[in-house]
C-alpha positions as CSV (number, residue, x, y, z in Angstrom):
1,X,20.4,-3.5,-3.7
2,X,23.7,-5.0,-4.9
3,X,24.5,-8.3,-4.0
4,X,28.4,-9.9,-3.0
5,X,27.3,-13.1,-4.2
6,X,25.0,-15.5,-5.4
7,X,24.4,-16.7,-2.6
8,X,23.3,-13.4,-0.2
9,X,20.9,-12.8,-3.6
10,X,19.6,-15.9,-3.2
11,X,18.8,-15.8,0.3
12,X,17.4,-12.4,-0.4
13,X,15.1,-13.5,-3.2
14,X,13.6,-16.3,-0.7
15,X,12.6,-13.5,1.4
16,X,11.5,-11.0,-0.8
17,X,9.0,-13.8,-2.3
18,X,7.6,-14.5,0.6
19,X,7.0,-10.6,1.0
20,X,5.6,-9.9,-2.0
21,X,3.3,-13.2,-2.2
22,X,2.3,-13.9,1.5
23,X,2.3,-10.0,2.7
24,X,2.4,-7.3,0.5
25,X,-1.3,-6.4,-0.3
26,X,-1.9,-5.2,-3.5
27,X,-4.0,-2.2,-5.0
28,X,-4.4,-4.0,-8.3
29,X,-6.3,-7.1,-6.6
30,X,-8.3,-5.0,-4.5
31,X,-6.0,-4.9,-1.4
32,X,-5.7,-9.0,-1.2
33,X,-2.3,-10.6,-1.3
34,X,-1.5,-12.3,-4.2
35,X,-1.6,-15.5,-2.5
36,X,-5.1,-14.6,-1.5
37,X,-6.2,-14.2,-4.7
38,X,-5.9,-17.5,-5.6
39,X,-7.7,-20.6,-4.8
40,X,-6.6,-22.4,-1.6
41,X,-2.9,-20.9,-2.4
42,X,-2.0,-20.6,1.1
43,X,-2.3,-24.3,1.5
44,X,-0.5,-25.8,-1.4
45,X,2.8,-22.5,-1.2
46,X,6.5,-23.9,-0.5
């Protein structure tokens, strides 16, 4: 997607970590989230 300005790619890259870390499960980890696939990761992400 192409971005107007820093700042909307910015705000977009918050969300799109979230996404891929928090949501997104992944065939490569056996279906978990990345975040899942870590030890207590949900605990200590900001």
């Amino acid at each position: 997607r192409p971005w107007t300005s820093n700042d909307d790619r910015r705000a977009g890259l918050t969300a799109w970590l979230d996404h891929y870390n928090l949501d997104r499960h992944h065939l490569g980890i056996r279906g978990k989230t990345p975040i899942d696939r870590i030890n207590n990761g949900r605990g200590q992400y900001t």
